[in-house]
C-alpha positions in Angstrom: 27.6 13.5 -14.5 23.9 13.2 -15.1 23.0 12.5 -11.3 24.5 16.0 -10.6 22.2 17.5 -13.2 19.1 14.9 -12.3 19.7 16.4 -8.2 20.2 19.9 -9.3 17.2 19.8 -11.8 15.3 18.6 -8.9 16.5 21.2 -6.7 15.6 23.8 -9.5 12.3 23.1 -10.1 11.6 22.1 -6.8 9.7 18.8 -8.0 11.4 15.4 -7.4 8.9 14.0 -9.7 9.2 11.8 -13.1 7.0 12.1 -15.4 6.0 8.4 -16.8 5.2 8.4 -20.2 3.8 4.6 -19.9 2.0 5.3 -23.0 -0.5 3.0 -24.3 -2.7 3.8 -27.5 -5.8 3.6 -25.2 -4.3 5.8 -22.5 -4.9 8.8 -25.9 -7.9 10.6 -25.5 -10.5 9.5 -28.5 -11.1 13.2 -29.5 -7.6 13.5 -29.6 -6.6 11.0 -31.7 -9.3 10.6 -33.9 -8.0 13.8 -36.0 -5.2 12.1 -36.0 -6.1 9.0 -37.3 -8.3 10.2 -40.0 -5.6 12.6 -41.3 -3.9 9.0 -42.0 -1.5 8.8 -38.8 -0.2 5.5 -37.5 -0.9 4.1 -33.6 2.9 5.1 -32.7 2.6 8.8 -34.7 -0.6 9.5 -32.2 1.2 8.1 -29.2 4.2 10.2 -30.1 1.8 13.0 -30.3 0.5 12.5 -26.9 3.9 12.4 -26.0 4.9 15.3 -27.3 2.1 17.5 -26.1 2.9 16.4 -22.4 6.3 17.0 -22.7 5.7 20.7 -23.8 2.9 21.2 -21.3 4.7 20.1 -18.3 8.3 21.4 -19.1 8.4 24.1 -16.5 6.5 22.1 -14.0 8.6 18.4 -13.8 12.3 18.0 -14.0 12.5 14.2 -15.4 11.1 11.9 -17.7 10.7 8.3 -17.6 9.9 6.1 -20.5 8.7 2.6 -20.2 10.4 0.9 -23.6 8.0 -2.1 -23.1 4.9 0.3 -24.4 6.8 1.1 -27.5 8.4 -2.4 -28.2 4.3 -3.6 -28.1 4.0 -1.1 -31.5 6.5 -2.6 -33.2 9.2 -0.6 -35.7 7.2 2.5 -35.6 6.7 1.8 -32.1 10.6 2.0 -31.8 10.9 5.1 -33.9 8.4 6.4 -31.4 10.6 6.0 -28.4 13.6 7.4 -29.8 11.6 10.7 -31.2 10.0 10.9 -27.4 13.5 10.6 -26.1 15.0 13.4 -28.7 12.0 15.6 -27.9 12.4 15.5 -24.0 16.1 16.1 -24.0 15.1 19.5 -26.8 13.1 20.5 -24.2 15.9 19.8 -21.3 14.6 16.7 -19.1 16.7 14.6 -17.4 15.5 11.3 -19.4 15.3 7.8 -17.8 14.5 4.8 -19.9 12.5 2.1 -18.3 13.9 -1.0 -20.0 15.4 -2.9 -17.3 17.9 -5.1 -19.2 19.9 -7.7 -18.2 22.2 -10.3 -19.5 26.0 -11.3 -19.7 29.1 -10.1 -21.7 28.7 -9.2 -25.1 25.1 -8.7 -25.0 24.7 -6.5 -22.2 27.6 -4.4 -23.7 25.1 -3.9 -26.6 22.4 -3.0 -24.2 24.4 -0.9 -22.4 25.9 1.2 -26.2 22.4 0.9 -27.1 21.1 3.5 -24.2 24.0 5.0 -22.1 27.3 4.2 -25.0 28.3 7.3 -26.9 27.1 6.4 -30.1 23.7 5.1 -28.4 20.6 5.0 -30.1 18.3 5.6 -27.8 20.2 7.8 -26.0 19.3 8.2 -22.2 20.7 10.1 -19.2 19.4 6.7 -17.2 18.6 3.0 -18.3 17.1 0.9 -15.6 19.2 -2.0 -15.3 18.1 -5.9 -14.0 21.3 -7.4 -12.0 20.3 -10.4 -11.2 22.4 -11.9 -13.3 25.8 -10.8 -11.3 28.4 -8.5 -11.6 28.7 -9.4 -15.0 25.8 -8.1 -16.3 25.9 -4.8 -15.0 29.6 -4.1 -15.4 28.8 -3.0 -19.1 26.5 -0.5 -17.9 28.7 0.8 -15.3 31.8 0.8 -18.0 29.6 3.3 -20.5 28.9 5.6 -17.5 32.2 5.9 -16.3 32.9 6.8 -20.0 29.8 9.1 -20.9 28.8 10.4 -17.3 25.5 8.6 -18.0 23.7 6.3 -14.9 21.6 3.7 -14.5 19.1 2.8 -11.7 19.9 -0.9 -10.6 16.6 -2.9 -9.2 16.7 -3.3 -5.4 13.6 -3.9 -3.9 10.9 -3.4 -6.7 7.2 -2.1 -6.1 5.2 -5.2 -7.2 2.9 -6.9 -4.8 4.8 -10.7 -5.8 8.7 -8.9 -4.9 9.3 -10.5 -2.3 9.0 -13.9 -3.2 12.9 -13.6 -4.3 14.1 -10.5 -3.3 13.0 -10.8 0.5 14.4 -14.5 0.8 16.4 -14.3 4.1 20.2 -15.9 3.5 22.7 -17.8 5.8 24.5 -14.5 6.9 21.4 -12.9 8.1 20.7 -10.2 5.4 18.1 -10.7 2.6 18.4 -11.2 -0.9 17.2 -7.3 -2.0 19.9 -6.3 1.1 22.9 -8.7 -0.7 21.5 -6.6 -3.9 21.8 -3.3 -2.5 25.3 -3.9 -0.9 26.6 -4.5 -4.1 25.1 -1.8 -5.6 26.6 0.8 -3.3 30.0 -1.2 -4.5 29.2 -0.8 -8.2 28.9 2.6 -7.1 31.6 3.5 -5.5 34.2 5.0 -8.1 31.4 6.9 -9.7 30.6 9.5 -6.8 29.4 12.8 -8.2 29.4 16.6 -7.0 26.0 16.1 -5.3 27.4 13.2 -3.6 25.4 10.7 -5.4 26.8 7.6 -7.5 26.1 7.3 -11.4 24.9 3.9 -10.0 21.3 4.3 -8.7 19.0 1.9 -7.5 15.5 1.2 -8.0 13.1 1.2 -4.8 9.4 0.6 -4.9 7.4 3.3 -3.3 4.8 0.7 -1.8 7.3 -0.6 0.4 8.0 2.6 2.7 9.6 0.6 6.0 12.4 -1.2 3.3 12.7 2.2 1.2 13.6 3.7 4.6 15.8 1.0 5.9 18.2 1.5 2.6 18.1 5.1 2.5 20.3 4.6 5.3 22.2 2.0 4.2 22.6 3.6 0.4 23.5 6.8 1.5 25.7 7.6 -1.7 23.4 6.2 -3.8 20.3 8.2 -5.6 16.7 6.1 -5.6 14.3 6.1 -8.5 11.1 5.6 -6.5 7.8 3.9 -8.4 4.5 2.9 -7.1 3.1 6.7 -6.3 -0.7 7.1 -7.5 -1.8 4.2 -9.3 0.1 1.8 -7.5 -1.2 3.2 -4.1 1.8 4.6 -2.4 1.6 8.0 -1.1 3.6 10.9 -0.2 4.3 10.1 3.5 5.6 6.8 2.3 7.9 8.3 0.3 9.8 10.4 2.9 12.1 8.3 4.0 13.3 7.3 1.3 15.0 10.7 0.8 18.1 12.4 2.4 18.0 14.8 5.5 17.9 18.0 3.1 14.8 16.1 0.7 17.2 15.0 -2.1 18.5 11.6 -3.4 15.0 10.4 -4.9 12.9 11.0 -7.6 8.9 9.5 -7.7 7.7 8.2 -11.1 4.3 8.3 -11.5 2.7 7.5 -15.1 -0.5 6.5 -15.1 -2.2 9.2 -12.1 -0.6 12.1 -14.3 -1.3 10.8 -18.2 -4.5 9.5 -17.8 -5.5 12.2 -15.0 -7.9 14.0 -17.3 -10.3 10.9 -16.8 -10.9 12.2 -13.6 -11.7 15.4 -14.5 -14.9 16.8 -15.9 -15.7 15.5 -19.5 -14.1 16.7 -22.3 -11.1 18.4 -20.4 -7.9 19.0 -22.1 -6.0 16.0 -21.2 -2.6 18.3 -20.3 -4.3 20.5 -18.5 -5.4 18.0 -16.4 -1.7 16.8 -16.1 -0.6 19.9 -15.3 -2.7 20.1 -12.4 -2.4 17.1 -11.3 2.0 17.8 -11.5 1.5 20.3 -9.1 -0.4 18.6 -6.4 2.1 15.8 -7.1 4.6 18.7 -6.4 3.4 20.4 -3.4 1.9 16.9 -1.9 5.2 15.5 -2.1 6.9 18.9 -0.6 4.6 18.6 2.3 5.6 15.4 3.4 9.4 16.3 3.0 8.8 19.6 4.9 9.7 21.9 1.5 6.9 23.7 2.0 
């Protein structure tokens, strides 16, 4: 099962960190793409280039990749090509691979979502798709069909890490618990029949980072279930507010962040190699986050 491998990657490298490859065309240095461009490469060649490069500098530093599909949608066919090629190079390299796509929908066409990522014949094949159940049971039970099939997960969105959230998902209902809560019951249900070695479900859930009292609350009540964790960095959450979102031994989570580590080298002194500055800025990721889990 790929939550086994995601836990025990994490454990390896000592890092529960994603790294977001939230690529936009502007995020690529100029000097770096300009060779690029006038050597007759295409936008989604130059972001796959960026890609690439990342992916080989931080390979013994980060466990995990995460790749936001809306960034490669916005380029179009290439744009596609470009996600799939990212997706073939991380798993050459051996990440744990998570596509940010969060699809949703009912019967037929979320069995095509879910071949598409987590199927056996997928073509964009991921160990993790994040998945939008707010369309019911229904919609997710093709996802959760594919990983009982392939040993594939997906991360289910619980309690997001965008400021406007809680206009739905913290509406209170008539038994007391609100609506992220009823979401998170059933999630830990979806869950259940898909318990791996590590003692975490193929069926993860998706728990924003910003919202460190909540993260906490359904650590405890999710307790088989293993949280993908935005909103580190850019976003503003920061390592203290991600503790309790893990388990007693600092497992069960892994932190995205995208934007602080690919654009890092804007920060740094001009002209700096853009993956050196990721690099660095992995490994105060790393050893900030160990701190506040007490890795150290």
């Amino acid at each position: 099962m790929q939550t086994d491998r995601l836990a025990r990657e994490i454990r390896r490298y000592g890092n529960p960190t994603a790294l977001g490859l939230d690529t936009r065309l502007e995020y690529v240095p100029e000097g770096f793409a300009r060779p690029l461009f006038n050597a007759g490469a295409q936008p989604a060649d130059v972001v796959f280039a960026f890609n690439a490069a990342l992916l080989e500098g931080l390979r013994d530093v980060v466990p995990c990749v995460k790749i936001q599909a809306a960034y490669y949608e916005l380029l179009g066919p290439d744009g596609m090509l470009c996600l799939k090629k990212t997706l073939d190079e991380a798993r050459r390299l051996g990440y744990v691979t998570i596509t940010d796509a969060k699809r949703g929908d009912i019967g037929a066409t979320a069995s095509a979502y879910a071949s598409a990522y987590v199927g056996r014949s997928a073509q964009f094949p991921s160990d993790f798709v994040t998945v939008n159940p707010y369309l019911g049971t229904d919609g997710v039970a093709p996802f959760i069909e594919e990983c009982g099939d392939t040993g594939r997960g997906i991360f289910v969105l619980v309690k997001t890490s965008n400021p406007s959230s809680g206009e739905f998902q913290d509406l209170p209902t008539a038994d007391g618990r609100v609506l992220y809560e009823h979401v998170a019951d059933k999630v830990s249900l979806w869950g259940e029949g898909l318990i791996g070695e590590e003692g975490y479900s193929s069926v993860g859930a998706v728990v924003g980072a910003t919202y460190p009292v909540q993260g906490a609350a359904l650590r405890r009540r999710m307790p088989r279930t293993f949280f993908l964790l935005p909103g580190y960095g850019a976003q503003g959450a920061s390592a203290p507010d991600l503790a309790g979102c893990f388990d007693g031994s600092g497992g069960g989570a892994v932190v995205n962040a995208s934007r602080s580590l690919i654009c890092a080298y804007r920060k740094s002194a001009p002209g700096r190699d853009f993956v050196e500055a990721a690099r660095e800025e992995a490994l105060r990721m790393r050893d900030d986050l160990r701190k506040a889990l007490g890795c150290e």
